[in-house]
Structure formats: structure tokens, C-alpha cells
N, C-alpha and C positions, 0 to 999 in steps of 0.2 A: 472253491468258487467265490465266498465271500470275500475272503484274502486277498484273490486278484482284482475283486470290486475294491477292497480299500486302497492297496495299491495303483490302480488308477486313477479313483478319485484325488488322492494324494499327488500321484504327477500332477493330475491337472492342475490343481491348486497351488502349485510350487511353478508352475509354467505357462500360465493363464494369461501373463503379460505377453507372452513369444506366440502363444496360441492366436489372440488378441489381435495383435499387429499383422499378423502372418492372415489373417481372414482381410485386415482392413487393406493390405497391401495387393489383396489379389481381387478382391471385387470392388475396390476404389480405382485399380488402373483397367478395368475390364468397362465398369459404369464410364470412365474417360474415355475409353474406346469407341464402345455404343455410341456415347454423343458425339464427340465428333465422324464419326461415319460416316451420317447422312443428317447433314442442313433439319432443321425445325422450321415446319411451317405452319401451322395449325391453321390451316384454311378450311372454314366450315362448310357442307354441305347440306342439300336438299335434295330426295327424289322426287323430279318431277315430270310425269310421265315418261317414267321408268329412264329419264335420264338423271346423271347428277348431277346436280345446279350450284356454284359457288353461289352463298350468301354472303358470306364475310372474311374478312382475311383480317389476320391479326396484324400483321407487319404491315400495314398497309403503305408506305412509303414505296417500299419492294413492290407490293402489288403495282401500285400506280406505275410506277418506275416500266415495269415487262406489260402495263395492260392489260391489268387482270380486272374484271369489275363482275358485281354481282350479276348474275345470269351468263356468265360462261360454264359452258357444259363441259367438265372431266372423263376424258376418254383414256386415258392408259393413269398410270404412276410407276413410273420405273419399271417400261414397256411390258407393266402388266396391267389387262387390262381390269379397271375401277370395278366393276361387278364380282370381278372373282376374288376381291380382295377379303379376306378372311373376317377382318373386323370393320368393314365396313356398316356391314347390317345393324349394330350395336351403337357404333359411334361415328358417327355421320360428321366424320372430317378426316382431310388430310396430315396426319402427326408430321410426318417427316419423307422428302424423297432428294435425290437427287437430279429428278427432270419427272416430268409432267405433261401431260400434252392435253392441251384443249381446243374446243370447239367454239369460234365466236359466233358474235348474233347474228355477221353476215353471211357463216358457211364458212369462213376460213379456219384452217385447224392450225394451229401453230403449236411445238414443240419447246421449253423452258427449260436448260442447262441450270441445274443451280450450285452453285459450290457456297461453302460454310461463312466465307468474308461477303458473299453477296447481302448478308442480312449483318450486319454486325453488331445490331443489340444483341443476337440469340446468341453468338460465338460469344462476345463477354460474356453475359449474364449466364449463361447456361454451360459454357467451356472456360471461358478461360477465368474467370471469378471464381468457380466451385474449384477447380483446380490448384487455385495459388491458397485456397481456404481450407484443399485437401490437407497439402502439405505442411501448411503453416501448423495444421491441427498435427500433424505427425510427428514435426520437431517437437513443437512444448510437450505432446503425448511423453515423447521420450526425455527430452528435462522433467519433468516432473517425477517420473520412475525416477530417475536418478538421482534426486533427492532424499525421497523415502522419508519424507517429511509427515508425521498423521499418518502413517502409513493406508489404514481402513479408510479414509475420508478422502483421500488423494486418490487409492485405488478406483472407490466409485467414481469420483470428478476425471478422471481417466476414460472410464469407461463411457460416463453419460455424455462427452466432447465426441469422442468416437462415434456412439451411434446418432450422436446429432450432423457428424459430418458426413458419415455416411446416407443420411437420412436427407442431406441437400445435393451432394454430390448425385446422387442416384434420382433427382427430379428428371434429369436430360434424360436418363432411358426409360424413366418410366414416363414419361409425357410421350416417348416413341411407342411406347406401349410392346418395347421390349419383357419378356415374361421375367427373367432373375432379375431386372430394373423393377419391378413392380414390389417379387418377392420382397427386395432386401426395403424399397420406400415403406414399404406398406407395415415391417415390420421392427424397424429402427425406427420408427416414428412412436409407435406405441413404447418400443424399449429407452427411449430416451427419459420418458415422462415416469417410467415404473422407476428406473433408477436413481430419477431424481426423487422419488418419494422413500426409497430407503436410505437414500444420499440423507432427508432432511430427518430422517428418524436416526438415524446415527448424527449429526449434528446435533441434535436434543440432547443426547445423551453425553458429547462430548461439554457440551455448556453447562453440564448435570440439570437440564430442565425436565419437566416429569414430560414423559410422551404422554397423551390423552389421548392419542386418534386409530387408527387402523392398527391392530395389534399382529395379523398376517399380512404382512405386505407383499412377502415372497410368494404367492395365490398370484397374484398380481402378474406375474411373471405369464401365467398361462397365455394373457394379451397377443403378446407378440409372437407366441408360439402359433397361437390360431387364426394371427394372420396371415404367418407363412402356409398353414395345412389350406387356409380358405383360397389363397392367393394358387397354389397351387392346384386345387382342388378348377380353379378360375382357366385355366389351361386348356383343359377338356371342355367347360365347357365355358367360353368368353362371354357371353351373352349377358351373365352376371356381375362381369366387371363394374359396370354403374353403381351398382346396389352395394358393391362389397366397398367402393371406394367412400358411399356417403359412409357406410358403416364405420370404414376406419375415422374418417373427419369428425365423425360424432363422439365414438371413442376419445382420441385424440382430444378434443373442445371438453368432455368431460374429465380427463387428466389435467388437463391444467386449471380449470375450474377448482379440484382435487388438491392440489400442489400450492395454489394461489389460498383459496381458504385454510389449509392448516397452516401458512405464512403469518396472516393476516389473524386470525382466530390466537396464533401462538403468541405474536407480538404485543398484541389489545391485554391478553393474559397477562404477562410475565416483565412486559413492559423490558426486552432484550433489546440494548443496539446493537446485537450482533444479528437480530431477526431482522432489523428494518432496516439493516445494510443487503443483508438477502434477499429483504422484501423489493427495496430497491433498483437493488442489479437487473429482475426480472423485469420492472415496470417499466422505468428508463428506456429500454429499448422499444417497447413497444409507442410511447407517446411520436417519433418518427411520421412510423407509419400511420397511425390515429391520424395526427392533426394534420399533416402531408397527401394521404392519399385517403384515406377510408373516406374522415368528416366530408371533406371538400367533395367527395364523389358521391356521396348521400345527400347530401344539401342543394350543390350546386352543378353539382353532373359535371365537375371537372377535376381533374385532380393536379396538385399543386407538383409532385413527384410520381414519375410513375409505380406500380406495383412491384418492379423488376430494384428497383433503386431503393423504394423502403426498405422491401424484404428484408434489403443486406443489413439494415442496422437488426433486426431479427440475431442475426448469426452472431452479434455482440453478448448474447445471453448465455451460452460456455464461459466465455470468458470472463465475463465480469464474475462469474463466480470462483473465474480461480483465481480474479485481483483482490476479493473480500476477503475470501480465505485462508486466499496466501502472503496475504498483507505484511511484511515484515519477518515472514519466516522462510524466505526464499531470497527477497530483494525487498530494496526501500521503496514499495511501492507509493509511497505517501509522498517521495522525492521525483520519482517520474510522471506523477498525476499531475504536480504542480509545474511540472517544467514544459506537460504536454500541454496544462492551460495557459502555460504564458506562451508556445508556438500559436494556438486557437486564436487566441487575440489577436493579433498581428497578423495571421495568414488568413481570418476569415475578412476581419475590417479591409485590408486592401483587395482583395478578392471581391469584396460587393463592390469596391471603388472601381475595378475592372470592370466587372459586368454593367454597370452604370454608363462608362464610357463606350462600351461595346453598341450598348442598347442605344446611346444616345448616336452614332456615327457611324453604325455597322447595325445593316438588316439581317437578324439573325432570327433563327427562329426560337423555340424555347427547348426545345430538346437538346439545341447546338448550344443555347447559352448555359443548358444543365451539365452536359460535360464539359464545358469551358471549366463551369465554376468548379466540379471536383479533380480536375486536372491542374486547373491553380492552384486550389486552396490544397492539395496534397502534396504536389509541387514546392511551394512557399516553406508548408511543415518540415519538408528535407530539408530545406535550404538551413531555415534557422540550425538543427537538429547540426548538418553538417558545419555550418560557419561556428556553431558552437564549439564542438569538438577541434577543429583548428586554430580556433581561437585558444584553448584550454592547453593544444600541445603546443602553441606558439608563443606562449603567455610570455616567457622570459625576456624575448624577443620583438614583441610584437610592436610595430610603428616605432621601436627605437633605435638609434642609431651608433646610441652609445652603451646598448646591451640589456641588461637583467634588472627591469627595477623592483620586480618581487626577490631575488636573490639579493641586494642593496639592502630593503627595506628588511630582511631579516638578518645582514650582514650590523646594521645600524642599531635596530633592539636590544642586539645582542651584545654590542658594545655599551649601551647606554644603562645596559640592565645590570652591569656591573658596580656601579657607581652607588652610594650608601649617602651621601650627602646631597643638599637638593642644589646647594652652589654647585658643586662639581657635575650634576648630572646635569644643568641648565648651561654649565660651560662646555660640558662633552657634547650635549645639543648642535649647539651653535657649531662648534668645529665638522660636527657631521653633515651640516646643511652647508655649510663652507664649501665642504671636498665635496660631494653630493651634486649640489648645483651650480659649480665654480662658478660665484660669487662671495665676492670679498664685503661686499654690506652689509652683514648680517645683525641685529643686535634682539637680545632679550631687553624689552622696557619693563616697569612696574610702574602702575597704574593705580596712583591713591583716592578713594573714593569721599575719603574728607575733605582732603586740598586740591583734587581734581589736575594735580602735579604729576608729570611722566619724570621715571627717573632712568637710568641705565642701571642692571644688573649687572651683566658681566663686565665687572671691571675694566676686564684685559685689552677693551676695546674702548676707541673713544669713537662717539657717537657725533655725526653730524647732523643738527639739530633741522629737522623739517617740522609743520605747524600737522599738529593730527588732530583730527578732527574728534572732540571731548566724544560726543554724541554718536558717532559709530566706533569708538573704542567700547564704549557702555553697551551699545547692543551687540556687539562681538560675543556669537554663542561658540559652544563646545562643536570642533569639526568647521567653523567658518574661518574662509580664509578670502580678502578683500583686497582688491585692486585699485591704487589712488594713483593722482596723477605722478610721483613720486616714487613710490612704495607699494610692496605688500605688505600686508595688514593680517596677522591671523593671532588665534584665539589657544594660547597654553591652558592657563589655571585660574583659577578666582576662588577667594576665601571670602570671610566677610570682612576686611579691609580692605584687601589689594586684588588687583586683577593682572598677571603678566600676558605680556605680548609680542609677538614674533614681528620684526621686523625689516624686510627686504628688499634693499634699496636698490630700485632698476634703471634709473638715473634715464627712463624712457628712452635704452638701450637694448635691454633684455628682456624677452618673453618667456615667462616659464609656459612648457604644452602640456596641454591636457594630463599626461603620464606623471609629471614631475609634481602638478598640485594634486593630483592624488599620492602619488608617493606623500607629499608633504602634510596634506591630512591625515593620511593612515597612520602616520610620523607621530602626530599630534595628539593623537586620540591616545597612543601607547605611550605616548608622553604625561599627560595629563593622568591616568591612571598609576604611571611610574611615583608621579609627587607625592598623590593620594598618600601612597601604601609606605613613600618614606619618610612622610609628617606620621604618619598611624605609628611606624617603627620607634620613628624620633621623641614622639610623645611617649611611648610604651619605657622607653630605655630611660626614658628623664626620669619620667615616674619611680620607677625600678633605684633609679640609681640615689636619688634624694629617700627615699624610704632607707635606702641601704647603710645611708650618709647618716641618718637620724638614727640610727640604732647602732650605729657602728659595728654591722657585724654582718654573718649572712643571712638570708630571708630563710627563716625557719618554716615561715608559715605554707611558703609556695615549697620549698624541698619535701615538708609534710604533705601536704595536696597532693604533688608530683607522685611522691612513694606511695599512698594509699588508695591512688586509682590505681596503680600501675598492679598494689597485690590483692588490688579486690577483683580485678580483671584474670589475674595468674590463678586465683582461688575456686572462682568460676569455671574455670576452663578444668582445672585438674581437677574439680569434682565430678565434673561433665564426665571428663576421660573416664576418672575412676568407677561412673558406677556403669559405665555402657564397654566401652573398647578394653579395657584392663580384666574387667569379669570377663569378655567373652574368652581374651587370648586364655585366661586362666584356665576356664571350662577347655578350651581344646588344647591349651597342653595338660591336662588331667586326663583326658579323652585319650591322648597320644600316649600317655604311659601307660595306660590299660593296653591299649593295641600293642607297644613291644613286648609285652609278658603273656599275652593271651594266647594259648594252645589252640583255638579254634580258627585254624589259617582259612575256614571257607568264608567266615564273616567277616574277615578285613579288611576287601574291595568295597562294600556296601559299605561297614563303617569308614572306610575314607572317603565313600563319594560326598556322604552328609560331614562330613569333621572339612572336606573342601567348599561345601554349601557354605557352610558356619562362617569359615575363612573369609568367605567372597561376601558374605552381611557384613561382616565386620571390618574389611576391607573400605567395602560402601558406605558405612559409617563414617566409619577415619577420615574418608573424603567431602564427608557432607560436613565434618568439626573444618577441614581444612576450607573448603568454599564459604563457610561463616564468619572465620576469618579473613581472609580476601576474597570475595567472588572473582572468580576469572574471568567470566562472561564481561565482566564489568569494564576491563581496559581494552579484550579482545574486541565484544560485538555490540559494546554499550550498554545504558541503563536499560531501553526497552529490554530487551534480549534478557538481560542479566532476571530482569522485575519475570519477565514468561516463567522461564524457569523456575525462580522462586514460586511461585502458582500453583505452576504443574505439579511442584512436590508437596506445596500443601491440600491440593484437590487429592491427591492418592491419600491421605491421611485423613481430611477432613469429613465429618458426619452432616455438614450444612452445606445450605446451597452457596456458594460464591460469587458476586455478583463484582465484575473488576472494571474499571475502563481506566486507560493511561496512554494519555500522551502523549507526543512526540515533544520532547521540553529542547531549546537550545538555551543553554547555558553559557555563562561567560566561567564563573568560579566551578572546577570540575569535580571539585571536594564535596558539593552539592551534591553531587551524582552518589556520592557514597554514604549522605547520610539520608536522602532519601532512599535507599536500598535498605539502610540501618532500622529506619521507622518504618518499610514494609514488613521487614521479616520480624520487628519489637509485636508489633499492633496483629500481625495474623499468628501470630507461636500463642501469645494472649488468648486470640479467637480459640483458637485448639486446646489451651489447658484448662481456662476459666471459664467461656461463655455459654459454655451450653445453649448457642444457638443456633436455630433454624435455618438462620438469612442471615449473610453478613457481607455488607457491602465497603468498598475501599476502590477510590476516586482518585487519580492523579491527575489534577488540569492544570494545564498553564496558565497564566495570567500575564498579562501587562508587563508585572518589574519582576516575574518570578514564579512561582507555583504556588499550590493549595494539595493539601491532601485530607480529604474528608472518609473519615471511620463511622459507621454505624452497624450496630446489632440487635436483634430481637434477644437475647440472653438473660440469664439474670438478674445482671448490674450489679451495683457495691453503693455502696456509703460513700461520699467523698470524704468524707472527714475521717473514715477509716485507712485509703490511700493514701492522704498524709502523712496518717501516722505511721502506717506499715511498709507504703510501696512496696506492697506485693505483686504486680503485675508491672512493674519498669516503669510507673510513670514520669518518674523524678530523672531515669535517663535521658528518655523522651524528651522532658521539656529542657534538659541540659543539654542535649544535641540544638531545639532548636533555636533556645536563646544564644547558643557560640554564634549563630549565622543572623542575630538582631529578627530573628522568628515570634510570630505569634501561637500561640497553645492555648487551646482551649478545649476542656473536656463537659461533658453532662452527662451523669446516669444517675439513677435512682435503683434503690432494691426492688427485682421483677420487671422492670420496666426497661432491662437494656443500654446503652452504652452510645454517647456518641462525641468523635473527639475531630477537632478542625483544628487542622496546621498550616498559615500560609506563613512563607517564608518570599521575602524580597532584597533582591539584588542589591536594592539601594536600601540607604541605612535607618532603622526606624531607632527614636531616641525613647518609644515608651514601647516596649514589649510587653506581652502580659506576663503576671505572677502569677501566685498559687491562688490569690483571691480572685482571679478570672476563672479557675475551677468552679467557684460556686456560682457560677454566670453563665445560663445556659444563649451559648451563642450559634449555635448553629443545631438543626437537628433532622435529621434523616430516619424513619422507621423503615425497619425492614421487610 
């Protein structure tokens, strides 16, 4: 008997996804059913003397439209007649019919055909809205299974989207006062909220914060069980439906009251941005509807949007929970957010410019200019989104006539990047914007800033001298390129004597388009950086080769350097090997000679399930020496990706709490990326051997020319003057990674008092980095 309970239990738990689906697919198209059926009307009544008296019609457009006004008498609904109607006595209106027949004030009775498009707010907002928001919820349901990304965390946020769509979908039949419409509203409303309060208690635990709050959450659960048994129970006898619907809203009103304070209470605590991106997702939506419909309808007895219109941004709060959560671990959601606020800009500003003009030249009324405006402005959103994407697969192509100017402009780098001297790469230039933009006047100038004299660079051409104006040669910055009456005018290189300059003579014949001076900027900028790096080269080899000249012999000192990184790095690693991966394989081939000589053939399955245990650690090891050495993550899915990971395997290790935030860096030098990776995993293996502490926080921000990486812990701490002498914990690599990149390093700890070290490194070149006496300079400091 037990057996087959565990058995059970066990399917379901391995099938809970198929179960899931399979309930939401069969009373999600039955709730579509219900609603479309039979038209919504919610036309209120009155008995009065013992007739029924329309008071009010919610649609009142439609009303007015057939001549319905308050005090027409209801004699049938869907040629039954209004008295014998079952829930009439309780609730004193019309839900929903297909025809109607009443009585006017003159004695005439007239009979009302209604079908579903005669009222078309109710067919959107109640069919065809819930419908496309069924589905939409059904697809991501199923990406997101498919992921299996957090599995436990993805699971819940699966299920809480589910009963939130079933819980809107299912309004249409329960405003009909369909009974399984009731059931499933009344009790997917409460299950939404329960599972987002174990959803936010396994979130605690996945950020290692302590939970503080409700310790049985699964109690919880009986909510929505009992308001199917009440709802049910509501059947027999309907008269209670009133009572049992405030009951659930008050339920409901105290779950998210629930849900909202241990948000709110968690984040004040713990000071988490990953609580007040959570906290956020929820609030966000609802400000809409506040400022929109509630305030304006409490203040001023009007509302700006109606209740049908707000609600929708309501149905935004699934999902922004699964753009926080799944931020980067599914898709670039930080790349889509930005791209959907640059379509908002552009589709909302022309869109009021519409309605502007409507208002001012077209008698409209406000309903019609309300869906003007989300018909444009969602409209506009495709357009860009579309023009985008054709733009992107036509790019080679695009407005040219003579082909690929991205194909060109990497056919040209490519050729220029070859070239080791800065005359030959200034000549190969020129020839490329020669063939490029079939133009023969091409010439590189140099531009003396003592004698204010232009001279010609490339020899191989002679120059036909036109008057340039001193005054916009000088303010010629990096990426300008200038149109005279003669000439263009753009901007190579500038040192602190000379400034060169590109120049191409149009003999106010030739126009270059739009295409060809971005080609020619984009030209210039990879140009510019090309000089950079072959003056760096050129100085580096002079240097080198006069040192070499002066001793007459080879450089001892750098072959030394060279060789003693190289065996203190081999000496490290095969120690590593030696006392972890080399003991184990030894322990299981020691293990494996036991098993070929051993007489006892029953225990040789058992010991080989654990001697392939052993195997599969020790395999898993070998792979974490090899990811230390190169991370994979790192060229596959980038720095973020690569840094998660790193994380993920120090929180399964680590006895502190881990406080991280990183992010999204774009970089020019890509070698950045690897030693920023270098100085996460230096600064957190530290955390783990030495610190002994509690809290230990590690910051990745971007900056301006570059990034900052800020370390702090509650720990120990050290002496500084003892990591001089010792460099026991890698400091001295540390700051030798980040002075290669003209990096700032700066550490502060005290003994007891903890540890905190700031690294900002920039793109552009700093000529005073800090040394070892910026150790004792406590310049930045973070407690944990």
C-alpha cells in the first residue's frame, strides 16, 4: 500500500510539468468557450413591484445605441422568463445573454439579438485579450521548461504565470457566473499569491539570505483548496456567492499585502539589488493603474483610462518576474530592454504628435482617441522592431549601389593591419581610399604646431596646394571629417608636435553619401588606433634594441623574467595536480588492485559503484584545473556568463554570505575580460582560504574609460606590511595584472578589522599608477 503511495507520488513529481499543461490546456480552452458563447452584458437590475427594472447598463454606448434606459422592464433573457432565473434573487443583473426582451415605458415590448462584436470592448478585453495572453503565457511556459535553467525557481515561476493566466482568462466565465468559471477564478487567485510566497522563500535561500518570515508556507496551500470545496459547496446553494466572493478579495488583498511586506521588510534588511529589482517588477505595474484610473476616479470622479485598459498592465507582473530572474541566463535581456526603450521614444512622441492632430481637426471622442493611440503606438513599435531587422539583414547592401561597404571596410583593416611601419601603413591608407572611393586626390598632410606649416606625407604623390584653414585643422577632433569649399578635411592622428590629416580633393565635382563618410570615419578611428599601437611597438623595439647594442649581447635580464614566470606558474600547477588529482587516481588504482585479487566476488559491484564515484570527483576536478586555466565560458558566452559561474562554484564552497553585482562592461581590449576574470577568482579563492568571514562583498562596475572592481570583508585582515614581505595571499600578482593594463590598486585592512581592496582600471593610458606605498593609503572602504 505504501509502496504504491510512493510510486505515485514519484510519477507525479517526474510528470507534474505534463500534468500542469494538460489541466491548463483543457479548462483554459473550455473558460474561451464559456466566454465567447454568450455576449457580456452586465445590466443591473431593480425589483420593482415585482417587476425588473433596468437601473444601469455597463456598456452604455450599446445601451443607448438599441434604447435601453433606466426603467425598462426585463421580461424573458434568452426566452426564459427573468423570474425563473436561478440567480436572479442573489444578484440582481443581467451577466450575459444572447437576446433579451423588454418592456418600455410606453407598453411596447421589443425583443434585442445580441451577438459578441455588437459590444466590442467586452469581445477584446474579455475574449480576445485573455486569449492571445493565454497563449503567449503557454509558449514561454514551455521555453522556459526547456531551459531548465534554476530548475526549483523556474519551476515555481512556471507555475505562478500559469495560475495567474488561468486566473484572468477564467474572469469571462466567471462574471457569467458559469460554476467551473468560478471554481477555477476563485481558486487560482489565491494559488497565485501562495506560490509566489514559496517562489520568494526559495529566492532567499538561492541569494543565501537568511529567511526570517513564515516558516510553513506549504499551510498556505489549504487557501485555494478551500476555495474550491467553498466554491463548490456555492452550487447548492448560490445565495452565498456574495459572501464567499468578498471573502476571496479579502484573502487575495491580504496575500499580497503578505508578499509585498516580506519584499519590502527583506530589502530595508539586507540592503539586496536583487530584492529591489523584485520589489520593483511588482510595483511598476501597478503605478498604471493608480495614477490612470483609481486616483482620478477617487478625486475627480473620472478616470483618465478606463479599468478594462489599466488592468492589462496588471498581467505585466509574471513577467517582469521572469525578465529579473532570467536576466542573462536565458537571453540578453539588458540588450532587449534598451532596444525596446529606444522603439518607446520614437513610437510614443509621434503618437501624441497624432493624437494632437486628430484632437485638433477630427471630432473624436476619448475612447476612439484611446485606441487610436495603442493602435499607433504598437503599431510604430513593429514598424521600427521590423525596419530594424531588414535593415540588419540588408546591411551589405543597403542604399548602395556599388555593394558591401561593411564587407569593404573589413576587407581594408585587414589589409592595413598588416603593415609594421607607420609610413607604409599611411601609404597603404591612401591607396585604400584611392580604390575605395575612385578618387585620385587623395593626400595624407602633417600639420606643425610650432610653425603652423602643412607639409605632405606621402611622398609618392604630389600635392596640389589649396589655402586650409590653420583654425579648423586645430580643431579637427578624433572621428571628424569636414567639407570645404575645395576639399575634405578629416582627422588621423595628433602627438604633441604634429597633427596629420586626410585630405580629399572634390574639385566641387564629387560628393561623397552618407555610406562612404561613415565607411571613412570608421576608416579613421581603426586607423588612428593602428599608429597608436605601432609608435608603442616602435618605441618598445628601439628601446630593446639600444639596451641590446649597449651590452653587446642578449638581454639576460628579460630571458631571466621570461623563464621564472613561466616555472613559477609550471610549479604551481604541478603542485596543485600533485596533491589533489595524482593522490586520487593513486588511491583508485590501489583500490583496483585490491578488487583483481579479492575472493569476495559479492562486494565488487558496490565497490566499483564508489571507486566510479571517486573517478567522476576526480574527473570534476581535472576539469575545474582545466577551466582555471582557460575559462571556456569566457570566449563561448562572455565575461558575465563566465564571472556567474565562477560564483555559483564559490557559494557551494563558501561558509559567507556573498554579496556580487556585475555589470554588463563593453570593452575595446578583450584581454581585459581575462584579467578581470583572473582578479575574481585571485580575490574570492583568498575569501575562502584566509578570511574567515561572514560577508564578503565584490562589485564590478563600469565606468566612463573603463571599470572599478571593489573587494570588501568583515574577516580577519593582515598586517600590510606583512604582505609585502610575504605575499601570502597573491597580492603582488594582483597588482602585476593590474599595473600591465596602467591600472590603479589599492588595498586597506588592519588585523580583526577585515580587508578592502579597489581596482579601477582605464582604457585610456594613466602615466602615475599606484605602487606598493598606495597599500598603506586607505582609499576606498566598504564594511560588510
Amino acid at each position: 500500500m505504501f509502496r504504491k503511495s510512493r510510486l505515485v507520488l514519484k510519477y507525479l513529481k517526474n510528470k507534474w510539468f505534463g500534468l500542469a499543461i494538460g489541466f491548463y490546456l483543457i479548462s483554459g480552452i473550455y473558460l474561451l468557450y464559456i466566454t465567447y458563447s454568450t455576449p457580456f452584458l452586465n445590466i443591473e437590475l431593480e425589483k420593482i413591484n415585482d417587476n425588473w427594472t433596468i437601473t444601469d447598463s455597463y456598456y452604455k454606448n450599446w445601451a443607448s445605441k438599441h434604447k435601453i434606459v433606466p426603467g425598462d422592464i426585463v421580461l424573458y433573457v434568452d426566452n426564459v422568463k427573468i423570474s425563473n432565473l436561478s440567480y436572479i434573487s442573489f444578484d440582481s443583473a443581467i451577466r450575459a445573454a444572447k437576446e433579451i426582451t423588454i418592456q418600455k415605458s410606453d407598453g411596447r415590448i421589443v425583443s434585442i439579438q445580441i451577438k459578441n462584436l455588437d459590444i466590442p470592448q467586452q469581445f477584446y478585453y474579455l475574449l480576445i485579450i485573455p486569449a492571445c495572453y493565454y497563449f503567449l503565457t503557454l509558449f514561454i511556459t514551455i521555453y522556459l521548461y526547456s531551459k531548465r535553467i534554476n530548475q526549483k525557481l523556474t519551476n515555481l515561476l512556471i507555475l505562478f504565470i500559469l495560475s495567474i493566466s488561468l486566473a484572468y482568462v477564467s474572469i469571462g466565465a466567471s462574471g457569467r457566473l458559469d460554476n467551473i468559471g468560478m471554481i477555477i477564478n476563485r481558486s487560482s487567485l489565491l494559488l497565485c499569491l501562495v506560490i509566489l510566497l514559496l517562489f520568494l522563500k526559495e529566492y532567499f535561500l538561492f541569494l543565501d539570505i537568511k529567511w526570517l518570515f513564515l516558516k510553513n508556507i506549504r499551510n498556505f496551500f489549504v487557501l485555494p483548496f478551500l476555495a474550491v470545496a467553498m466554491s463548490v459547496f456555492s452550487i447548492f446553494y448560490p445565495s452565498i456567492n456574495p459572501i464567499l466572493s468578498e471573502l476571496i478579495l479579502w484573502l487575495f488583498f491580504l496575500l499580497i499585502l503578505l508578499n509585498l511586506g516580506i519584499l519590502i521588510v527583506g530589502f530595508f534588511k539586507y540592503k539586496s539589488s536583487h530584492l529591489k529589482l523584485l520589489l520593483m517588477s511588482i510595483i511598476i505595474p501597478f503605478l498604471p493603474f493608480l495614477f490612470l484610473y483609481a486616483l482620478p476616479q477617487i478625486f475627480v470622479n473620472e478616470q483618465l483610462l478606463s479599468a478594462d485598459i489599466c488592468s492589462l498592465f496588471l498581467l505585466l507582473i509574471p513577467f517582469s518576474f521572469i525578465f529579473t530572474q532570467l536576466t542573462e541566463r536565458i537571453f540578453d535581456m539588458e540588450y532587449f530592454i534598451s532596444r525596446l526603450r529606444y522603439y518607446f521614444n520614437f513610437s510614443f512622441g509621434f503618437t501624441i504628435w497624432l493624437l494632437i492632430g486628430l484632437y485638433l481637426f477630427a471630432d473624436l471622442s476619448v475612447s476612439r482617441m484611446t485606441e487610436i493611440f495603442f493602435f499607433a503606438f504598437l503599431s510604430l513599435m513593429a514598424l521600427f522592431y521590423i525596419k530594424e531587422r531588414i535593415d540588419y539583414r540588408k546591411r551589405k547592401i543597403l542604399f548602395s549601389t556599388k555593394g558591401d561597404y561593411i564587407h569593404r571596410l573589413y576587407t581594408t583593416v585587414e589589409s592595413i593591419g598588416r603593415v609594421v611601419k607607420i609610413e607604409d601603413l599611411l601609404e597603404k591608407f591612401v591607396q585604400e581610399v584611392v580604390v575605395q572611393l575612385e578618387m585620385e586626390s587623395v593626400y595624407v598632410l602633417t600639420y606643425d604646431f610650432q610653425t603652423h606649416q602643412v607639409t605632405l606625407t606621402n611622398k609618392s604623390k604630389e600635392y596640389t596646394q589649396h589655402q586650409i584653414d590653420e583654425v579648423l585643422v586645430e580643431r579637427l577632433g578624433l572621428g571628424d571629417i569636414k567639407k570645404t569649399d575645395h576639399f575634405y578635411i578629416a582627422f588621423i592622428h595628433q602627438d604633441v608636435n604634429y597633427k596629420r590629416i586626410l585630405v580629399v580633393d572634390h574639385n566641387k565635382t564629387i560628393y561623397l553619401k552618407d555610406e562612404e563618410l561613415l565607411w571613412l570615419e570608421l576608416l579613421l578611428l581603426y586607423l588612428n588606433n593602428f599608429i597608436e599601437n605601432t609608435k608603442m611597438v616602435e618605441e618598445l623595439l628601439n628601446q630593446l634594441k639600444h639596451m641590446k647594442e649597449a651590452d653587446n649581447r642578449q638581454l639576460p635580464w628579460l630571458n631571466k623574467l621570461l623563464w621564472l614566470r613561466f616555472e613559477e606558474e609550471k610549479y604551481q600547477l604541478a603542485r596543485e595536480l600533485h596533491d589533489t588529482i595524482l593522490q586520487e587516481q593513486l588511491h583508485i588504482a590501489r583500490e583496483m588492485d585490491v578488487l583483481m585479487h579479492t575472493k569476495e566476488k559479492e562486494e565488487i559491484p558496490s565497490k566499483l559503484i564508489k571507486l566510479h564515484e571517486h573517478m567522476i570527483i576526480s574527473l570534476n576536478d581535472l576539469r575545474g584545473y582545466c577551466e582555471n586555466l582557460k575559462p571556456p565560458l569566457l570566449d563561448t558566452l562572455g565575461l558575465n556568463a563566465a564571472l556567474e559561474k565562477l560564483i555559483q562554484k564559490i557559494h557551494k564552497r563558501a561558509n559567507f554570505v556573498l554579496i556580487y553585482t556585475i555589470d554588463r562592461l563593453y570593452l575595446e581590449d578583450e584581454r581585459l575580460n581575462l584579467m578581470i576574470y583572473r582578479l575574481f577568482q585571485e580575490l574570492l579563492n583568498n575569501a575562502l582560504k584566509h578570511s574567515y568571514a561572514n560577508t564578503v562583498e565584490i562589485h564590478l562596475l563600469g565606468t566612463e574609460e573603463g571599470f572599478q572592481i571593489l573587494y570588501s570583508d568583515d574577516g580577519v585582515g593582515c598586517n600590510i606590511d606583512d604582505i609585502l614581505l610575504a605575499d601570502s595571499m597573491g597580492i603582488q600578482g594582483m597588482q602585476e595584472r593590474v599595473q600591465a593594463f596602467n591600472g590603479k590598486f589599492a588595498l586597506d585592512s588592519k588585523v580583526g578589522e577585515g580587508m578592502t581592496i579597489r581596482i579601477q582600471v582605464s582604457e585610456t593610458q594613466h602615466t602615475n599608477p599606484y605602487t606598493y606605498k598606495t597599500l598603506i593609503q586607505p582609499t576606498y572602504m566598504i564594511r560588510g
